[in-house]
C-alpha positions in Angstrom: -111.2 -134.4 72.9 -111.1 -130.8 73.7 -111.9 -128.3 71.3 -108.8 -126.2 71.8 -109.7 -123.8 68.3 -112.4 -123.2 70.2 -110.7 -122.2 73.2 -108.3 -120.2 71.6 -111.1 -118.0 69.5 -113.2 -117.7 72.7 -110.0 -116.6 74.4 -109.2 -114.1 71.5 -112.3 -112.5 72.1 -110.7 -111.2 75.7 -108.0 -109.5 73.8 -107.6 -105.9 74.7 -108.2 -105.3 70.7 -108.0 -101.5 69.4 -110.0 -100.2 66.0 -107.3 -100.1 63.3 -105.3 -98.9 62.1 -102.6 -100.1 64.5 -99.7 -99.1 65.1 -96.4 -101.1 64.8 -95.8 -101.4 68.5 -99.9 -102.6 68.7 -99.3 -105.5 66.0 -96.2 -106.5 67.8 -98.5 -106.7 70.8 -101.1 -109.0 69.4 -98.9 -110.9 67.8 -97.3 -112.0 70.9 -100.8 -112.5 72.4 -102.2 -114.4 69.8 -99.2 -116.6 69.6 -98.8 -116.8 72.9 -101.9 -118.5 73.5 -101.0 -120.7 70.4 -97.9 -121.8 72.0 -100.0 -122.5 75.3 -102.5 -124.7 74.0 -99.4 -127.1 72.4 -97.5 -127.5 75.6 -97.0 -131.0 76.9 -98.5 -130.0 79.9 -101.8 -129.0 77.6 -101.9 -132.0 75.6 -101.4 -134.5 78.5 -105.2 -132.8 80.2 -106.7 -133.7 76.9 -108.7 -136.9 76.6 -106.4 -139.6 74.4 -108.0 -140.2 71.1 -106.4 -142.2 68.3 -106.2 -140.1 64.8 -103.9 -140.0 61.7 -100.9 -138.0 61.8 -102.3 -136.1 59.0 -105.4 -135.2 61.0 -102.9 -133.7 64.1 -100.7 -131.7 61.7 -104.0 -130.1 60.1 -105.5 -129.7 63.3 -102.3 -127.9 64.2 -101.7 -126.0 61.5 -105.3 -124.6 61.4 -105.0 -123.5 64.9 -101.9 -121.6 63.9 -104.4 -120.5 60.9 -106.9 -119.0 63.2 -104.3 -116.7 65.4 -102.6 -115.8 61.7 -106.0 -115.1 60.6 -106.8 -112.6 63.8 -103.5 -110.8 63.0 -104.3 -110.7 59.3 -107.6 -109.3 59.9 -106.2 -106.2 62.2 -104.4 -105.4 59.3 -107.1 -103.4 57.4 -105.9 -102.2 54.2 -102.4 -100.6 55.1 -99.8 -100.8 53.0 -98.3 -104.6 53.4 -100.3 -107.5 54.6 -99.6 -110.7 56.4 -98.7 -112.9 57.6 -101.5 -115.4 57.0 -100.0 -119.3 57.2 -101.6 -121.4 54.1 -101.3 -124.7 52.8 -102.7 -125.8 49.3 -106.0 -127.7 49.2 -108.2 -128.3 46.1 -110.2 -125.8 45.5 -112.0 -123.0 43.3 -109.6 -120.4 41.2 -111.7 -116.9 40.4 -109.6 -116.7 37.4 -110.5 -119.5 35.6 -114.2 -120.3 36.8 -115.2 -116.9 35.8 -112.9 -116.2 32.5 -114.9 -116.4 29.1 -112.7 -117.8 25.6 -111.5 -115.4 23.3 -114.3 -116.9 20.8 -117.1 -115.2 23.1 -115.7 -111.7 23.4 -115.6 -108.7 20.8 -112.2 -107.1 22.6 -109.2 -109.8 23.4 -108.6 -108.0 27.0 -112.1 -109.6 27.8 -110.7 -113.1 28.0 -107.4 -114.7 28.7 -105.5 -114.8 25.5 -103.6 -118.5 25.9 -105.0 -122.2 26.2 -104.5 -123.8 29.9 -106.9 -126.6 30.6 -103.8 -128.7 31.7 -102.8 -126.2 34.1 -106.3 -124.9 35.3 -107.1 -128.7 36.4 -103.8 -129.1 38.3 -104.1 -126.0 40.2 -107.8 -126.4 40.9 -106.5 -129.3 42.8 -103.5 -127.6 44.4 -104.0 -124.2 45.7 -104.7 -122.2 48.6 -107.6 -119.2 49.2 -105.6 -115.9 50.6 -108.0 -113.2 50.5 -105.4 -110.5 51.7 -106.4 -106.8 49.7 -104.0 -103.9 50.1 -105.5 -100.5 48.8 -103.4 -97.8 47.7 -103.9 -94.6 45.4 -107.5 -95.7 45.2 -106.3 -98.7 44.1 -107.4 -102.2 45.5 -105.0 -105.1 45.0 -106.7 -108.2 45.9 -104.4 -111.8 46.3 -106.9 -114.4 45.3 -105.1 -117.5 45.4 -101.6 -119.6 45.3 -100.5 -122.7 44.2 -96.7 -123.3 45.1 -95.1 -126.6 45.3 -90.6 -126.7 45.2 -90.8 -125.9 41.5 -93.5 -123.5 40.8 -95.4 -120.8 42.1 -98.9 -119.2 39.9 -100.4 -116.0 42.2 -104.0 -115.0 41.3 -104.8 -111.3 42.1 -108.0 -109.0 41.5 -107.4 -105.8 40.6 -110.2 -102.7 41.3 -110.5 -98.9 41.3 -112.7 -96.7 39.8 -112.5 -97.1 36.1 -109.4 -97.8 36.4 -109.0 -100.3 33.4 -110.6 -98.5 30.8 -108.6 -94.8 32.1 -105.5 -96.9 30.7 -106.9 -97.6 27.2 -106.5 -94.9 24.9 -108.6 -95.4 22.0 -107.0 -94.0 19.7 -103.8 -96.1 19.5 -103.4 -98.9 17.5 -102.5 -101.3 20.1 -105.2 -103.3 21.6 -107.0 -103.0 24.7 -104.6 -106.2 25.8 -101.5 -105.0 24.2 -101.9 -101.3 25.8 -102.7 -103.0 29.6 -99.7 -105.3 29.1 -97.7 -101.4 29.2 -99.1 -101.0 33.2 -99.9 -104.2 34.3 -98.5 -104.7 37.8 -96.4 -108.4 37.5 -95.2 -108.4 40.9 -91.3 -109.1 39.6 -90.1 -108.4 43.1 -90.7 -112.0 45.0 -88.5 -113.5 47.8 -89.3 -116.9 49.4 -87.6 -116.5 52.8 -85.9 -113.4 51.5 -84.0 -114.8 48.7 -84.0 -114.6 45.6 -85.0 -117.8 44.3 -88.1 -116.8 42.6 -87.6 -115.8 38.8 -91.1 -114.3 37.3 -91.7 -116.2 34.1 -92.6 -113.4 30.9 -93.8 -116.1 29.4 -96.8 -116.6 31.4 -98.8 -113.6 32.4 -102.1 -113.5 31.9 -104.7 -110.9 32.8 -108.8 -110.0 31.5 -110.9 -107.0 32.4 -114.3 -108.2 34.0 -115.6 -104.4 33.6 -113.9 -101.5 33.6 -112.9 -100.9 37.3 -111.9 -104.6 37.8 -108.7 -106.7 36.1 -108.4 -109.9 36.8 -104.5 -111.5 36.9 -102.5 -114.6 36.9 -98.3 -114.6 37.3 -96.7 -117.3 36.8 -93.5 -118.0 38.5 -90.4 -120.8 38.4 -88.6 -121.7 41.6 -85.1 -122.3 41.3 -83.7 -123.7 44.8 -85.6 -125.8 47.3 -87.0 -123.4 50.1 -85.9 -124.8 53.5 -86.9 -124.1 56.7 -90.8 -125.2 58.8 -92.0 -122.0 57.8 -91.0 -120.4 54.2 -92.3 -116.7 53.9 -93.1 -115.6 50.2 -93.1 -111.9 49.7 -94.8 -109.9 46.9 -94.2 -106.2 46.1 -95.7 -103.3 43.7 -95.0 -99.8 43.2 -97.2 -99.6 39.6 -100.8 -100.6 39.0 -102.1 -99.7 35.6 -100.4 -95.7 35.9 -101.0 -95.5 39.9 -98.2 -95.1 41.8 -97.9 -96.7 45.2 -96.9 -99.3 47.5 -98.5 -102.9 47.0 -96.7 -105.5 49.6 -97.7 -108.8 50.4 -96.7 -111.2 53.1 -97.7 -114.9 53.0 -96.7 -117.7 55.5 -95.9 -121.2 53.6 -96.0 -124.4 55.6 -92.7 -125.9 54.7 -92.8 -129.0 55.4 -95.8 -129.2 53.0 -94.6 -127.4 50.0 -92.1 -129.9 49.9 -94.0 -132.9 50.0 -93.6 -135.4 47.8 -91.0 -133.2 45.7 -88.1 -135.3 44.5 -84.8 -133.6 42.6 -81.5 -134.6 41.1 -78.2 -133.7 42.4 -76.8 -130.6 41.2 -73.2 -130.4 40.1 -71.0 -130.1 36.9 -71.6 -132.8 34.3 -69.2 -134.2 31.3 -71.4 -134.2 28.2 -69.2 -135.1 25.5 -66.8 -132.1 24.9 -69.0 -129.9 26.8 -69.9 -129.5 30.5 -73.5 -129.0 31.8 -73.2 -126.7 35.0 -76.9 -127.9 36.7 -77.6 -125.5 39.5 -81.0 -127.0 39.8 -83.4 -130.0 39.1 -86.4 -130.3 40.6 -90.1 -131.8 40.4 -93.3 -131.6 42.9 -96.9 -132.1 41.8 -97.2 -129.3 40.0 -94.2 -130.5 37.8 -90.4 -129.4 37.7 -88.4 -126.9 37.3 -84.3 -127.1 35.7 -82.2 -124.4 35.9 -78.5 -124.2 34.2 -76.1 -121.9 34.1 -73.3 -120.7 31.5 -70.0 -119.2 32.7 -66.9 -117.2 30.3 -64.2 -115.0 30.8 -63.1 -112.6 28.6 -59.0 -111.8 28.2 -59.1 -108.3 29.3 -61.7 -105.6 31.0 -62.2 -104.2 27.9 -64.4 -107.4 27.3 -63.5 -107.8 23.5 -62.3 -110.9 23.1 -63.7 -114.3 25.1 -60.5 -116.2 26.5 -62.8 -119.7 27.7 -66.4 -120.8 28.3 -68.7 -123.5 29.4 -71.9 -124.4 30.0 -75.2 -125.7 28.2 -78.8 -125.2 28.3 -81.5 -127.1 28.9 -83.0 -126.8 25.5 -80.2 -128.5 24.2 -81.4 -131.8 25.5 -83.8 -134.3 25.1 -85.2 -134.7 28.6 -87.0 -138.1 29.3 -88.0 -140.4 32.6 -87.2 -143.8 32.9 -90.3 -144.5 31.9 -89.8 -143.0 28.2 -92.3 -139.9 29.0 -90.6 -137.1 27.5 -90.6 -134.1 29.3 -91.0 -130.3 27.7 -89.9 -127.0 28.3 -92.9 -125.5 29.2 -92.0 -122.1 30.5 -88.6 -120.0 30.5 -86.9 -117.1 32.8 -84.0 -116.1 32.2 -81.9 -114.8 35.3 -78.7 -112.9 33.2 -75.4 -111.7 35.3 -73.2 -109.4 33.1 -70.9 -107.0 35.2 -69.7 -104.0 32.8 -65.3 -104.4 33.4 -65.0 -107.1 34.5 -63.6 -110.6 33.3 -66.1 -113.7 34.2 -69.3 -113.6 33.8 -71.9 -116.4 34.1 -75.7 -116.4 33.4 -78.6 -118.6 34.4 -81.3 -119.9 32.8 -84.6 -121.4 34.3 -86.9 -123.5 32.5 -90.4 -125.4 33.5 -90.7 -128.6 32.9 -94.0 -130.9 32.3 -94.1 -133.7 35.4 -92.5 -136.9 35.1 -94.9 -140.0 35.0 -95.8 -140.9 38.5 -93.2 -143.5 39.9 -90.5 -142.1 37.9 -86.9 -142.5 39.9 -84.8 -140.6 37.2 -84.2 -138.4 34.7 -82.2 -139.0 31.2 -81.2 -136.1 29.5 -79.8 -136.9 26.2 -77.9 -134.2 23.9 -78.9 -133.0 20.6 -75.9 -132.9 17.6 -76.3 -130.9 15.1 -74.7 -130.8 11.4 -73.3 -127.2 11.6 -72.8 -127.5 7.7 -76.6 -127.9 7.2 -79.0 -125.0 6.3 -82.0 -124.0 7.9 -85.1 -124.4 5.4 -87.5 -122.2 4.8 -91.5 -124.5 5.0 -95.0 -123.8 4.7 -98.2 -125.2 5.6 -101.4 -124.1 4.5 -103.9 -122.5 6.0 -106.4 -125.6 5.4 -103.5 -127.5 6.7 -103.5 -125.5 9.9 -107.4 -125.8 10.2 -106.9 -130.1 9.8 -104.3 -130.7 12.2 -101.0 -130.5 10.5 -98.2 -132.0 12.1 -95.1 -129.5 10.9 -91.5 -130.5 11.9 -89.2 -128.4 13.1 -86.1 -131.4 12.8 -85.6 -134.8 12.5 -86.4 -135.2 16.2 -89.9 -133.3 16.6 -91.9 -130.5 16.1 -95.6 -129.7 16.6 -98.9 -130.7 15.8 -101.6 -127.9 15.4 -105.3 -127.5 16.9 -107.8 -124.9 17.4 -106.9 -122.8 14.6 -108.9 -119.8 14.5 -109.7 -116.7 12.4 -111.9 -114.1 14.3 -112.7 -110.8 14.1 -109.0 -109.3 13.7 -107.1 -112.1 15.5 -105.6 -114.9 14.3 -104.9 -117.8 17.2 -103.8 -121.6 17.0 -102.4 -124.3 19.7 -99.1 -125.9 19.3 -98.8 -129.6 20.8 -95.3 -130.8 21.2 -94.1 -133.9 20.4 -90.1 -135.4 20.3 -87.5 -132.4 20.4 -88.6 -129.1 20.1 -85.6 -127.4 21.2 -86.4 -124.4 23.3 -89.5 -123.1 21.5 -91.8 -125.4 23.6 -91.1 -122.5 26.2 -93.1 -119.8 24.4 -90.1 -117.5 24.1 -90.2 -117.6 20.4 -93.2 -116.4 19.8 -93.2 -116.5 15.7 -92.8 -120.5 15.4 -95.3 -120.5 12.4 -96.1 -117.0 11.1 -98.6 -116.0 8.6 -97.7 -114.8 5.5 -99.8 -111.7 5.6 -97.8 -109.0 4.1 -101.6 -108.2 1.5 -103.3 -107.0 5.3 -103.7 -103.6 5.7 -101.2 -101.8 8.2 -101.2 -98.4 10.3 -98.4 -96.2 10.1 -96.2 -94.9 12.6 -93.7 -92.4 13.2 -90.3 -93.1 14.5 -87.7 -91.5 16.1 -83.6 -92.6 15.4 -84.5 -94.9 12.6 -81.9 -93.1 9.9 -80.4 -89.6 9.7 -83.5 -87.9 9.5 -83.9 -88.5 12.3 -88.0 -89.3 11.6 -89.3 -92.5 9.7 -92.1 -94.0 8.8 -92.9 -97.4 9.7 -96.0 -100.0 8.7 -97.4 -102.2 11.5 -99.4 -105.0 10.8 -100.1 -106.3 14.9 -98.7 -108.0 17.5 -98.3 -111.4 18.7 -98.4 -113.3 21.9 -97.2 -116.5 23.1 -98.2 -118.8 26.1 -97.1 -122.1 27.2 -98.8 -124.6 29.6 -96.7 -125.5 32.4 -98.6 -128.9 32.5 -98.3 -130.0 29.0 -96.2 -127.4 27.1 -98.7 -127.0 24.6 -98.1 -123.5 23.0 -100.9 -120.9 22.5 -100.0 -118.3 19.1 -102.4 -115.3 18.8 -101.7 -112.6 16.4 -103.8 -109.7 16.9 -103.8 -107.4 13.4 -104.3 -103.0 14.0 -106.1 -102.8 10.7 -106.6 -105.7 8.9 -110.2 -107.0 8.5 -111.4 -110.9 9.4 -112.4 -111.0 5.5 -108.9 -109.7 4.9 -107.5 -112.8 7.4 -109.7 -115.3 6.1 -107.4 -114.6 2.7 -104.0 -115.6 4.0 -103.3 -119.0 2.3 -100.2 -119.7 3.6 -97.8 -119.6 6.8 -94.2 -120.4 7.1 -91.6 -121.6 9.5 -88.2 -123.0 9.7 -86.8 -126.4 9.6 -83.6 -127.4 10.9 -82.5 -130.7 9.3 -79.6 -132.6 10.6 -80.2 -133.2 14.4 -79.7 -136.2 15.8 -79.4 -138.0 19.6 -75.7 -138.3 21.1 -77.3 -141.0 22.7 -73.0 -142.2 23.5 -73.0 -138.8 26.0 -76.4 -139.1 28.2 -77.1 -138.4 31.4 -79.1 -140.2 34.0 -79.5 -138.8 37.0 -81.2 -140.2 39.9 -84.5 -138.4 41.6 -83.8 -138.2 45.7 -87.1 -137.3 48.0 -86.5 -134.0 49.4 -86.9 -134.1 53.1 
C-alpha cells in the first residue's frame, strides 16, 4: 500500500511556509493547503491507484484520522505562541498523565500546595487509559499556559495544564497570611470556566474537582474537572478553553482543540430525557448519560412566583438527583460523584427554572438500564447529632448518615497542621457523595489555637474581630465517589491535633425506599 502520510509530509515540505508569526490571511492560506492535499489524497480517484490490501475498519479510520492529525499538526505548529491555539484533531488513547506520574502524596511534603490535596487512584487509572497528549502552550504576560492532556468521553471531560513563568507561584504567596500556600493559590488559579464544545454551552466546570501542586516555584501543575450535560453531535466536535487570569497576570489564554466525534461517542449509551411521574412529584430529566469514563445526570427544577415582585411562589416542580437511589439492573449502585450547579434566576420576572448536574460512577459493564428509586423521608423526625472517635476514625468506622447508607472511613491522618481522611460510600448518601458538603464529619477542635482577624460589616461598629481555626477541602472521585476531607489548621500545632478525641456529624433517621414510585429507564447506544 502506498504510504500516503508520507506523501502528504514530503508534499508539506514544498509549502511556500513563512517564519511566524502569521498573519490571519497566511493561516487561512495553509490551512487551505494543508487540507487541500488532505482532501486529495482521500479521493476515490486516489484510493482506487492504491494497491488493495485487506485491513480492519478500525485500522482505516486511524489511518485516516492520523493523516488529518499530521496536516492539523502542521497548522498547529505555525501557530507559535500567539494568543489562541488550534486546532489540533485528537482522539483518546492510553497513555501517560504528567499530573499524576509526577505528583508526590500530601504524606511526603512539608507545604500542602506541594501535592494534590484529594485521593483519585480510581480516576488516575481510568484516564491513564483514556486520554489524549495536546501539547498546545499559549504564552501571555510572561506567562506560559501549557494543555497537557484530555480525556473526554459524552459525559466527562478532565483538562491537564502546566502552568510556568518566572517565579510566578511563589510571587502569589504572601507569607504572612494565614491561609496556606494552597488556600491563597486557590484565590488566582486560572479554572478555565469559559468552555464550549461546538460553541455551546454544554460544558459546566465542576468546583468540586480542581486540583493543582507547585513542582517549584515558576511551575503549577493543574487538573479541571468538567461534567457534560448534552451529547455533542456532529463528525467533528470543537472544545474551546479560555483565560483572562493566571495567578494575578492578566491576559488572554485561548485554546482550540478538534474532537473526533464519532469517537467520543463510542460506546456511550443514555436514557431518554423527558418529564417523569414520581409519586406526587415530577422529575424534569434534561440529561442521562454514561461513556467509559462513567455518566453524567442532569435535572432541572422550574417555579413561578405570583407577581414580579417575586414574594410569594404560586407552583413548582422538579427533583434532584440526590433524592434518588440510582442503581443498574444489575444492583450496582451508582453515586454522585461530582456536582455543578448551572442556576437561572432572572431579577422580575415570574418563572424561573435551575439545573443541576451531577457525575455519576459507571454502571457495571452490560448494564441496559437504570432504576432510580426515591427516597421518603419522615418530616416529623429530627436530625441527630453523632460522634465517632478519633480511634474510631483511625480503625475504619462505618458512620451512618440514615437508614439507607452512609460512609465508611480510611486513611485517616494527622500531619503536621492538617487533618485528612477518605470517605467510601455505601447505600444512600444523599447528595454528600458529590463533595459539596464539605463538613460531613468535623472535628471537634474548638481547644486548637486560632489567628484573629479583622472584619468589616460584621455589627455596627462596623469592625469585628473574628477567630479562625483553618479551612477545609473536599474532593470526590468521579470513578468511585469516594470523598477526600482535609482540614488544614492556621495555628494549631500536630501535638495540638493529635489531642482532638472526638468528631461529629449528623444522622438523619427515618428514610426509607418508595420502592411503589421507581423509575426504570432503558439505556439506548448513542449513534
Amino acid at each position: 500500500m502506498r504510504n500516503t502520510q508520507q506523501d502528504l509530509l514530503h508534499e508539506l515540505d514544498a509549502l511556500d511556509i513563512p517564519e511566524a508569526p502569521l498573519s490571519a490571511g497566511e493561516m487561512d492560506r495553509l490551512t487551505r493547503a494543508v487540507m487541500g492535499r488532505v482532501d486529495a489524497s482521500h479521493t476515490p480517484e486516489a484510493e482506487s491507484s492504491h494497491e488493495t490490501e485487506k485491513v480492519p475498519a478500525v485500522h482505516v479510520v486511524r489511518h485516516r484520522a492520523l493523516t488529518f492529525g499530521i496536516a492539523a499538526a502542521v497548522i498547529c505548529a505555525l501557530c507559535g505562541t500567539a494568543a489562541a491555539v488550534g486546532p489540533s484533531l485528537v482522539k483518546m488513547i492510553q497513555g501517560n498523565i504528567d499530573f499524576f506520574s509526577t505528583a508526590p502524596e500530601q504524606s511526603q511534603v512539608s507545604q500542602n500546595l506541594d501535592a494534590p490535596r484529594g485521593t483519585h487512584e480510581g480516576t488516575e487509572a481510568e484516564l491513564t487509559a483514556y486520554n489524549a497528549p495536546v501539547d498546545q502552550t499559549v504564552t501571555d504576560d510572561g506567562v506560559s499556559v501549557t494543555l497537557d492532556n484530555i480525556s473526554i468521553d459524552v459525559s466527562s471531560m478532565d483538562v491537564f495544564f502546566t502552568i510556568t513563568g518566572d517565579n510566578i507561584v511563589d510571587d502569589a504567596l504572601d507569607e504572612e497570611s494565614f491561609y496556606s500556600s494552597s488556600d491563597q493559590v486557590w484565590f488566582s488559579a486560572p479554572f478555565f470556566s469559559e468552555c464550549t464544545l461546538n460553541g455551546e454551552d454544554i460544558v459546566a466546570d465542576s468546583p468540586t474537582l480542581r486540583e493543582y501542586y507547585r513542582v517549584d516555584g515558576s511551575t503549577l501543575k493543574m487538573w479541571v474537572h468538567y461534567i457534560i450535560t448534552a451529547v455533542p453531535e456532529g463528525d467533528t466536535v470543537v472544545l474551546n478553553l479560555s483565560e483572562t487570569s493566571v495567578l494575578n497576570h492578566e491576559g488572554s489564554w485561548d485554546f482550540s482543540v478538534s474532537l473526533d466525534g464519532n469517537a467520543l461517542r463510542a460506546g456511550a449509551t443514555q436514557a431518554k430525557a423527558g418529564e417523569y411521574q414520581v409519586g406526587g412529584d415530577v422529575l424534569l430529566l434534561d440529561n442521562l448519560t454514561f461513556g467509559p469514563l462513567g455518566g453524567s445526570i442532569t435535572t432541572r427544577y422550574e417555579y413561578a412566583y405570583t407577581d414580579d415582585t417575586q414574594t410569594e411562589v404560586a407552583w413548582s416542580k422538579g427533583m434532584d438527583a440526590s433524592e434518588f437511589v440510582i442503581t443498574d439492573d444489575t444492583g450496582k449502585e451508582l453515586y454522585l460523584s461530582a456536582q455543578a450547579a448551572q442556576n437561572y434566576i432572572q431579577d422580575g420576572t415570574v418563572e424561573q427554572s435551575s439545573v443541576s448536574n451531577y457525575q455519576l460512577t459507571r454502571p457495571a459493564d452490560g448494564a441496559t438500564s437504570i432504576t432510580l428509586t426515591p427516597v421518603s423521608y419522615d418530616e416529623t423526625a429530627e436530625t441527630e447529632l453523632r460522634t465517632v472517635t478519633a480511634d474510631e476514625m483511625r480503625d475504619g468506622a462505618k458512620i451512618p448518615f440514615s437508614d439507607l447508607g452512609g460512609f465508611t472511613v480510611q486513611d485517616f491522618t494527622v500531619q503536621d497542621s492538617s487533618i485528612s481522611f477518605s470517605l467510601v460510600p455505601y447505600g444512600w448518601v444523599h447528595g454528600m457523595s458529590s463533595g459539596m458538603l464539605v463538613d460531613l464529619v468535623m472535628p471537634d477542635d474548638e481547644a486548637v489555637s486560632t489567628v484573629s482577624e479583622e472584619v468589616q460589616g460584621l455589627n455596627e461598629e462596623g469592625t469585628a474581630t473574628i477567630a479562625r481555626t483553618g479551612m477545609v477541602n473536599a474532593f470526590a472521585d468521579p470513578a468511585t465517589g469516594i470523598v477526600t476531607i482535609r482540614y488544614d489548621y492556621y495555628a494549631a500545632t500536630q501535638e495540638e491535633l493529635e489531642q482532638i478525641n472526638t468528631f461529629h456529624y449528623y444522622f438523619a433517621p427515618g428514610a426509607t425506599l418508595d420502592t411503589a414510585n421507581a423509575i426504570t429507564l432503558p439505556l439506548e447506544a448513542i449513534s
